[in-house]
N, C-alpha and C positions, 0 to 999 in steps of 0.2 A: 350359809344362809341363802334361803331361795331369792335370787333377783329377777327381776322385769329381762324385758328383752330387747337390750340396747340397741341405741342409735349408732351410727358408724363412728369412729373416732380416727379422726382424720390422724397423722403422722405431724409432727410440727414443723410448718412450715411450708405445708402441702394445704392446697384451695380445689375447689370442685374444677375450678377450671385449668388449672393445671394437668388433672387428673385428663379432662377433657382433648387437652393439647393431645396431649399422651398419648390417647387414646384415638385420637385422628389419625398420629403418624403412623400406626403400630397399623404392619401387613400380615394380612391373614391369609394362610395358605387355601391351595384352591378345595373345596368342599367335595370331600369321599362320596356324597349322593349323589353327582353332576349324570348328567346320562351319558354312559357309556357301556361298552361288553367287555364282562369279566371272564374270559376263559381258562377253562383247566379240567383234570379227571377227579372222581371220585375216589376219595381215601375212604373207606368204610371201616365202621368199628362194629366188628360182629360179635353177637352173644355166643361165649364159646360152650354154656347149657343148652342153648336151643339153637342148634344149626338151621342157619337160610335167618335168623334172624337178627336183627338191627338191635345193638346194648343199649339197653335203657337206663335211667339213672347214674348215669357217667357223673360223679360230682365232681366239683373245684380242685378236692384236694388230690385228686387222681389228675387233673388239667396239672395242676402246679405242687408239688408234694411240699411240704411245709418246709424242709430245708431248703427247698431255692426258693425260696419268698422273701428272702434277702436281700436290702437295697445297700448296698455300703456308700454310695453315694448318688447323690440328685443328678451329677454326670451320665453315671452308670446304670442307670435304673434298672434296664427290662435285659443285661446278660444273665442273668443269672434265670432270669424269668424263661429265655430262649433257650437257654439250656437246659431246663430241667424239663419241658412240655413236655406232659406223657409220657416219664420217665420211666417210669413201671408200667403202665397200660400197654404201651407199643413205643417199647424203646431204639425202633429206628425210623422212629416219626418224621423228624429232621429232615434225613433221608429223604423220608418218603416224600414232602412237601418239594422240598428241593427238586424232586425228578418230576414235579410237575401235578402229585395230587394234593391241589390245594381247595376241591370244593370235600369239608371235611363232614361225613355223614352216619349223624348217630339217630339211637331211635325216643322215645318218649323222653319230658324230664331233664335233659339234659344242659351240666352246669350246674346241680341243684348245692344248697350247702355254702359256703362261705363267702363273703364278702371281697375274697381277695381279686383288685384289679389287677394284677400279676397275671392272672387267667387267659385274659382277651390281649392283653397290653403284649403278651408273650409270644399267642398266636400270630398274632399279626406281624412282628419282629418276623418268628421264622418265615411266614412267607415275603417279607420285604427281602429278606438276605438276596432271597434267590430274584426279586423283581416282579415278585407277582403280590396279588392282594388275595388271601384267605376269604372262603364263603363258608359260613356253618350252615350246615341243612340238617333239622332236626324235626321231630316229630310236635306230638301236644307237649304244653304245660312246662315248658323250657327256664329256667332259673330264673327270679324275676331281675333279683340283683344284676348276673352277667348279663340277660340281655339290656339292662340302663347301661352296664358299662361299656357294654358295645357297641350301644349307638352313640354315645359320648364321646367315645374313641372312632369313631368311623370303620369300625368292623362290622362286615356283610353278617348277619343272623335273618334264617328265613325258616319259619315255620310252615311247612309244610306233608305230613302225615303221609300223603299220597305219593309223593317223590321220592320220600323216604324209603316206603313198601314198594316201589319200581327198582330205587336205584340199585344197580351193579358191581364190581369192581373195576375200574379203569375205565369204565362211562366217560363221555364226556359230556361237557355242562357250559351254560354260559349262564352268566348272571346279568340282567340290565340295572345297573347299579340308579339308574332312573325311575322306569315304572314297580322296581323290585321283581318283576319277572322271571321265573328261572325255567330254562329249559335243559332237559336231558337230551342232546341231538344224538346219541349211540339208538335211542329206542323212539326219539321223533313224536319226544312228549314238553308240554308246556304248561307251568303250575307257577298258581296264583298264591302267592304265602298270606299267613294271618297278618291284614293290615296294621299299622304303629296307630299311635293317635295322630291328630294334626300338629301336636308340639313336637312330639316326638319325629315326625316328620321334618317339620321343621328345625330341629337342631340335627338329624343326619344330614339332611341337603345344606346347610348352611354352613361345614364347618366344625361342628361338633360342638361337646361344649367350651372347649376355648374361646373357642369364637364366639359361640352366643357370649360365653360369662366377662370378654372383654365389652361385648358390646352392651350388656346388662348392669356390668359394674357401674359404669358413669351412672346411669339411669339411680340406682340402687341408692347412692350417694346423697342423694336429695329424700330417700324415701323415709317414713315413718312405721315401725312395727307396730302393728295394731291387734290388737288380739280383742274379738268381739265376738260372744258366744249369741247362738238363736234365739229369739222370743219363743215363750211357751209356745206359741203355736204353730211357729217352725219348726221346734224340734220335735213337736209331736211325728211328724213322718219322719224324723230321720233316727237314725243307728246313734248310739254312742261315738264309734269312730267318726260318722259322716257328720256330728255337730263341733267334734273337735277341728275336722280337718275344715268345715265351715269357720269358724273362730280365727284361724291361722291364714286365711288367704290374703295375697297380697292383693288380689284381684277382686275388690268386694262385688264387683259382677258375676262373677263366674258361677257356675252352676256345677251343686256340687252331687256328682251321680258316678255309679259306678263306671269305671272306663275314660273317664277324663282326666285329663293331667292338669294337672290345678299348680300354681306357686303359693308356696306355703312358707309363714313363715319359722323357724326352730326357732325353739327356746333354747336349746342346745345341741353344739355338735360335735359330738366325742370321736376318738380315733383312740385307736393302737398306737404301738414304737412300730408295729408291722405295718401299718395302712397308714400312718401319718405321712410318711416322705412320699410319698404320690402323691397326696394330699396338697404338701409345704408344696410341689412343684406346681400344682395345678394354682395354687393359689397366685403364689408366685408369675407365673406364667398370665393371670388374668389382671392383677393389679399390679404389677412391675417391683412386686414384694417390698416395698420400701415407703408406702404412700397410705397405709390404713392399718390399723390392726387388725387381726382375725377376728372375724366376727362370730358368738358365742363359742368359741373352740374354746375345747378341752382333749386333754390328753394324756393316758395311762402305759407306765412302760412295764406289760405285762406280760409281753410273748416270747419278745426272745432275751431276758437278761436270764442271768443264773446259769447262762451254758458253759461261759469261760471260754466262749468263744471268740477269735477278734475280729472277725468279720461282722458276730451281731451286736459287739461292744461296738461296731462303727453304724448300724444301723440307730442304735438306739441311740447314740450320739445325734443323732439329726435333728430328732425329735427334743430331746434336751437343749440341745442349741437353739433352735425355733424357739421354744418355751422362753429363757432366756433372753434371748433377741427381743420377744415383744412382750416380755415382763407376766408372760403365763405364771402365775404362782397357786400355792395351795389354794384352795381345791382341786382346780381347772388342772393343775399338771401335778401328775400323780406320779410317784419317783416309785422307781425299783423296791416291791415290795408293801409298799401303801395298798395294793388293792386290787385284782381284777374289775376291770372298768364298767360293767354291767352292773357289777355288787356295789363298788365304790363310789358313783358317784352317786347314786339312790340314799345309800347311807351319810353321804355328804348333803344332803337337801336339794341337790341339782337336780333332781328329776321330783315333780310334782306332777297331784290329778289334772288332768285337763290340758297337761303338754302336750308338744309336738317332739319328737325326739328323736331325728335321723343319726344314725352312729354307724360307721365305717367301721362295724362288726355283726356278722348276722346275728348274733346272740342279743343286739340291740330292741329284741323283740321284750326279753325280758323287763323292760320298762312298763308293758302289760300288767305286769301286777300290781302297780302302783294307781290304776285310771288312768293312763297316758298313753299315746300312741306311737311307739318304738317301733320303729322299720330297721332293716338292714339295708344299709348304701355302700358303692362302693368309695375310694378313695376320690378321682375326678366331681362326684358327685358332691363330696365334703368340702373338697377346693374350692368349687364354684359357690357354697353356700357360708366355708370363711371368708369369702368373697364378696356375698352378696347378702350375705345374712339369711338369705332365703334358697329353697330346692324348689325342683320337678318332681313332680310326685301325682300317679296313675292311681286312682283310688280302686282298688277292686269289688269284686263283688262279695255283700255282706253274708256271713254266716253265724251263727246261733247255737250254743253246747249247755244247755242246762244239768247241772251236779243237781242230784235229785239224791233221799236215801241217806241211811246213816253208813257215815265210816266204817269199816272193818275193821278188827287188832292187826295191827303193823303197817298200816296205807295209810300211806302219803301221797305228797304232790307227785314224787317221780313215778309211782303205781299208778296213779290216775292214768296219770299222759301217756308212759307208755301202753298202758290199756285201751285208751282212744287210739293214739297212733295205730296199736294189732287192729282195731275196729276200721280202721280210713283207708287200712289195706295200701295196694300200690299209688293207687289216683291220691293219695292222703290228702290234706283241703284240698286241691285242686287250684290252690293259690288264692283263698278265698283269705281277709280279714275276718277272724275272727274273734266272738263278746263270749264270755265265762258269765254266766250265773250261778251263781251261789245261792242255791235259792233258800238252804238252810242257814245262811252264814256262819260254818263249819271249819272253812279252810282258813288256817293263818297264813301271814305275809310269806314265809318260806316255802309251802306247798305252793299258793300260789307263783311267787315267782320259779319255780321251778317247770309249769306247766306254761306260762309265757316264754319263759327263757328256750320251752322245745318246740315252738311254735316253729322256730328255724328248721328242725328236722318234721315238722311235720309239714312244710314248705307253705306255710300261712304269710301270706303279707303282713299280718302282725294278728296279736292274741290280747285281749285285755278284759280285766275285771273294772266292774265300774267301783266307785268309790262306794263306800259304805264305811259303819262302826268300825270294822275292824283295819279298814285303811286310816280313817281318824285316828284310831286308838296307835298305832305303829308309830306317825304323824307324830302327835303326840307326845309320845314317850320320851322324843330327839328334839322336843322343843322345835322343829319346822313349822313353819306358816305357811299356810296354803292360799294364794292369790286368786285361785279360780272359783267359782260358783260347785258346787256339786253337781253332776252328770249322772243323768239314766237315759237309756236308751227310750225313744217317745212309745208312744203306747200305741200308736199305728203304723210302726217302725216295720220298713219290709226286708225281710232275710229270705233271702235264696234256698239257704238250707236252715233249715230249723231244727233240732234235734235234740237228745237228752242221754246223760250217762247215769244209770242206777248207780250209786255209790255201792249199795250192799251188795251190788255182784262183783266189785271190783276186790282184788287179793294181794299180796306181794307179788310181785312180777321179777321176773329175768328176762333180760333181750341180749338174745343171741349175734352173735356175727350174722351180717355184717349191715344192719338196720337194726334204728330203737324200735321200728315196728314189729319186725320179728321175736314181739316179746311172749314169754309162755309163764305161768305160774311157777314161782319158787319151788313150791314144793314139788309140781313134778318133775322140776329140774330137779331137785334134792335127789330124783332116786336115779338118779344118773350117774354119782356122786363125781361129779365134772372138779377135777384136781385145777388148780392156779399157778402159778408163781407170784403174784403181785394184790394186792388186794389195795385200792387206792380210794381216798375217800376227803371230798372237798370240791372244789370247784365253783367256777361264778353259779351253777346250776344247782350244788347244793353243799354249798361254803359256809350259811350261816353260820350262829349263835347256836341256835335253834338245831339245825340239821347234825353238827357236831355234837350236841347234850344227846340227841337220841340213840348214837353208834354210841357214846360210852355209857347210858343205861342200859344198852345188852351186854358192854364188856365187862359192866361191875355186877351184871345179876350172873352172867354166865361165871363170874370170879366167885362167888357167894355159893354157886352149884359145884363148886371144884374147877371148875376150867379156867385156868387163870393167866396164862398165856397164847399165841396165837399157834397154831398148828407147825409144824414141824416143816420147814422151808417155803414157809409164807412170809413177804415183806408187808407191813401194812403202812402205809405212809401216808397223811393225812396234810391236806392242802387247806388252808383258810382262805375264807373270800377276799378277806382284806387283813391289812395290818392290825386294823383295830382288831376285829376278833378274832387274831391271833394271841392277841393282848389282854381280851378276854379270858381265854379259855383257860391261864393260867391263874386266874381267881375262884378260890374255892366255889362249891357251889352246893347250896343243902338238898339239890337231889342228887346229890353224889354222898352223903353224908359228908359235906363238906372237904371233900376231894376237888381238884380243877379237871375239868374237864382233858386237858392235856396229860395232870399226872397217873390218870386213870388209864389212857391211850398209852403212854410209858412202860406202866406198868404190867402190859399187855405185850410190851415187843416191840410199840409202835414211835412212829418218829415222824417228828412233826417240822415240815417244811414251812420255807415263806411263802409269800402268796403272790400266784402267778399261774399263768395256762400251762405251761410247758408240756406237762406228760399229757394233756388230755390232747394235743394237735401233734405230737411224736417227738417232742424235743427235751433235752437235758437228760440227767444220770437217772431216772425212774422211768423214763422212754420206754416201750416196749424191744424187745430184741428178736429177730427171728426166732421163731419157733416157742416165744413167751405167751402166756394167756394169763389177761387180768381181768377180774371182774371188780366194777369201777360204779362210781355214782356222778360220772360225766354224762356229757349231752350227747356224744356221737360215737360210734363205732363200724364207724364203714371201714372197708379194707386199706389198711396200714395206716388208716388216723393216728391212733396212739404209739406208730414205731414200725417200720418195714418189716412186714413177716410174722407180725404179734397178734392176737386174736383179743380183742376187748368183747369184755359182757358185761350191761349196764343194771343197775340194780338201786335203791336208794340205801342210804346210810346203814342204815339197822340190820337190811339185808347182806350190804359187804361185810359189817361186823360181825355180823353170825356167821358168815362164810367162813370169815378169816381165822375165827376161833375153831370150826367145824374140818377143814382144812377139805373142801368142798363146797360148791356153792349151793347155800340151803337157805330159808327163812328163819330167824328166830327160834320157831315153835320145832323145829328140826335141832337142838343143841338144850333141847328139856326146858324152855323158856315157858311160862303160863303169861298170856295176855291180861295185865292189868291195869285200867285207864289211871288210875291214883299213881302205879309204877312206871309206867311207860309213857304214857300220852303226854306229849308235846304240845 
């Protein structure tokens, strides 16, 4: 059941002034912004397709590969993390840092994709070993999440485009970790990076956020969460996002405009078993972890259980222990198998219209489809806001995607978005929040959350549908109450980019390696006849009820045409979003002629796991394996996401299951399927 957004709950036997004592004695190291010169050479990360040029798009999961994202203890945090930096990209990085190139220089984008603090927390290890401090110099449009985490952590990031396109190999460079200044002295050049905000300024030179969030916790402690939405004639000029994030401030002065970093406060803050123990430490570290409870945390152990591994039986342990510790129970802590945390806790009533919903997962965008405003944060981020109940939060600049147009047979949410995504091209938002209009009110909860949920790969600050019928009706069904007034965006509301997607030109899609933007039409892939190993189908991105009934209406009409099982060395293995509909799908259902949606999948070949990320970020026994290629209805497939050396291609339900049966990746209407809304439509 959805609740308010509570007040702090003190520990027993703990008083504000206590906390206060505490928090006098407690010495804060000296502040990574202070003014000083940071010297070192140039490490550059060249594009090895286009020589003389600077790589762009370098993501997270290239910075930190998902196996060393490993915490086995709040001791130990960041070895695993030092050890694995750019394991595959330039694996004698190490090395290289070591001997002195620690200003590290890549080109556009860079860091884009996951949430994980492991990233920056890592780099900055390897250069401490050797005594020196890491500086990233990168071009536009830099990750939004790594750069909060960097300046949280007091890691150098300077956007700079021009320094970029100058810089060398073994250049050397000095940074003024003061005025943020960088100069190339090899070529006798000086470059001004893209200024922070004044907050953001203010917690690098101060300290970071340890230090603010020690010195913000006492404050926090007396404060009241308020949540108060615009008068009609407020929100006529503002966005949908900019009236919620108005609602949320703890600053009822602050103005609320693109580019300003406002304190907000969550109605809730989810983690992983992967991002909780930086988390548990940050918190720990800011309230002396014995003096309050976490404030709205929740936590799902969905990344690394199921490996049989004992290094992430000891990660996940951490997070179960914390839960326990301060009496987290069902809903809020989600056990092994209950649920990917994006699907779960939505289906738990925790996420409602009109929230604020920061989650130490980038997929936390997905709360988009619900009328809420889901960001991706990293772990430090989430410490400080169990901490203080409240974040920092950079409102960006508004954008606009009107769904115009009727449907086509076999498009879905995932055909949509990767369609926009081929349409945004490289620059994709350009880091903009962006609103979905529905102008037909067409798309159900599934499609939608699946086009929020890839707002992470379209590198959006966040994506959201306003409330309407069919979010009531979803609502609804689960018996949830909804606390907040109904939201539209005002009628003089300014969007930067305004635009529209014709539904009727949109088709089945396939996205190729190693971007969901490089998507092209099913069918011209079809004449490719591009063989697989894996055909995988599930996920917090298209896990549903819903997204599973549509892959087994193509397995039981292609069974009825004669094709009754899945192609001749194809595995099909199907993920549910949560426990519940996993528990679902084993109940007959009359558009199956009362078949379950499972024994239908079964009877196909296919085999039905618990619920959890694993194969979609490269982990556990359906992982990819060198020289393996799956085509999947996950959210990412950048190079070695789903398994070192393995090729993912992303596709929605209907299309993996036509593939799977076709034993090549095709649409539906390629395996003799006739499109009929009474048969098919979802």
């Amino acid at each position: 059941m959805t609740m308010p957004i509570q007040s702090v709950r003190l520990k027993p036997g703990v008083t504000r002034d206590t906390i206060a004592a505490r928090a006098a004695r407690s010495v804060v190291g000296a502040a990574p912004g202070g003014s000083r010169l940071v010297r070192g050479k140039a490490l550059i990360f060249w594009d090895p397709k286009h020589p003389g040029a600077k790589l762009d798009a370098i993501d997270t999961d290239q910075i930190t590969p998902s196996s060393d994202c490993v915490s086995e203890s709040l001791a130990t945090l960041d070895e695993r993390w030092k050890a694995g930096a750019f394991r595959y990209l330039m694996p004698d990085f190490r090395l290289r840092v070591h001997a002195g190139g620690n200003f590290l220089i890549a080109g556009d984008r860079f860091a884009i994709g996951s949430s994980r603090e492991m990233s920056p927390a890592g780099l900055m290890g390897v250069a401490g070993e050797a005594g020196l401090e890491m500086v990233i110099v990168c071009g536009a449009n830099m990750g939004d999440i790594f750069r909060r985490n960097a300046i949280n952590l007091g890691l150098h990031v300077v956007q700079s485009p021009e320094a970029v396109a100058d810089a060398r190999d073994g250049d050397e460079f000095t940074f003024d970790a003061g005025s943020r200044e960088l100069a190339n002295l090899t070529q006798g050049k000086s470059y001004r990076s893209i200024p922070l905000t004044d907050k953001e300024e203010e917690i690098r030179r101060t300290g970071g956020i340890l230090a603010v969030g020690r010195r913000e916790f006492v404050e926090s402690i007396g404060g009241e969460p308020r949540v108060e939405f615009p008068d009609p004639e407020q929100a006529r000029s503002m966005t949908l996002t900019e009236q919620i994030v108005f609602a949320h401030r703890v600053d009822r002065h602050a103005a609320v405009r693109p580019g300003a970093t406002l304190r907000l406060w969550a109605d809730l803050l989810p983690a992983s078993d992967g991002t909780a123990p930086f988390a548990i430490h940050t918190f720990n570290q800011i309230t002396g972890g014995d003096t309050i409870e976490p404030r709205q945390a929740a936590i799902a152990s969905d990344h690394f259980v199921f490996t049989g591994k004992e290094a992430d039986e000891r990660q996940t342990s951490i997070s179960r222990e914390f839960a326990r510790q301060h009496a987290i129970g069902k809903p809020r802590y989600a056990a092994p198998g209950d649920g990917i945390f994006h699907f779960y806790f939505p289906e738990q009533g925790l996420i409602v219209p009109g929230g604020f919903y920061p989650g130490a997962d980038s997929h936390s965008r997905a709360y988009g489809a619900y009328g809420a405003v889901g960001v991706g944060i990293g772990s430090t981020t989430l410490g400080f806001g169990w901490a203080t109940g409240s974040i920092y939060f950079t409102l960006a600049r508004q954008r606009r995607v009107a769904f115009t147009g009727a449907l086509q047979p076999w498009v879905t949410g995932k055909d949509i978005v990767l369609e926009l995504l081929r349409r945004w091209g490289a620059a994709q938002s350009s880091g903009m929040s962006v609103e979905f209009v529905d102008r037909d009110g067409q798309l159900p909860m599934p499609h939608r959350n699946t086009i929020a949920n890839m707002m992470a790969e379209g590198e959006a600050q966040n994506g959201l549908f306003a409330q309407d019928e069919i979010t009531d009706a979803w609502y609804r069904a689960r018996g949830i109450p909804l606390p907040y007034p109904r939201l539209a965006s005002g009628a003089a509301a300014c969007f930067d980019v305004d635009e529209g997607l014709d539904l009727t030109s949109v088709v089945p899609m396939i996205a190729r390696p190693f971007s969901p933007g490089n998507a092209h039409p099913a069918a011209e892939v079809a004449r490719e006849r591009l063989t697989f190993d894996k055909a995988l189908i599930g996920s917090c991105t298209n896990g549903s009820y819903d997204d599973l009934l549509g892959a087994a209406l193509v397995i039981r009409a292609a069974r009825a045409a004669g094709t009754r099982r899945v192609a001749e060395g194809v595995r099909l293995v199907i993920f549910p979003g949560s426990g519940t509909v996993g528990g679902q799908i084993e109940r007959p259902d009359p558009r199956l002629g009362g078949e379950s949606i499972a024994a239908v999948f079964r009877g196909a070949g296919g085999t039905i796991r618990r619920s959890w990320c694993g194969p979609c970020f490269g982990q556990g026994e359906d992982a990819l394996k060198p020289g393996e290629r799956a085509i999947t209805s996950f959210n990412r497939n950048w190079q070695n996401r789903m398994g070192v050396g393995g090729e993912g291609y992303l596709a929605s339900p209907s299309v993996v299951a036509a593939s799977a049966l076709a034993g090549y990746m095709a649409p539906p209407s390629e395996i003799g399927l006739e499109w009929t809304p009474d048969r098919f439509a979802i």
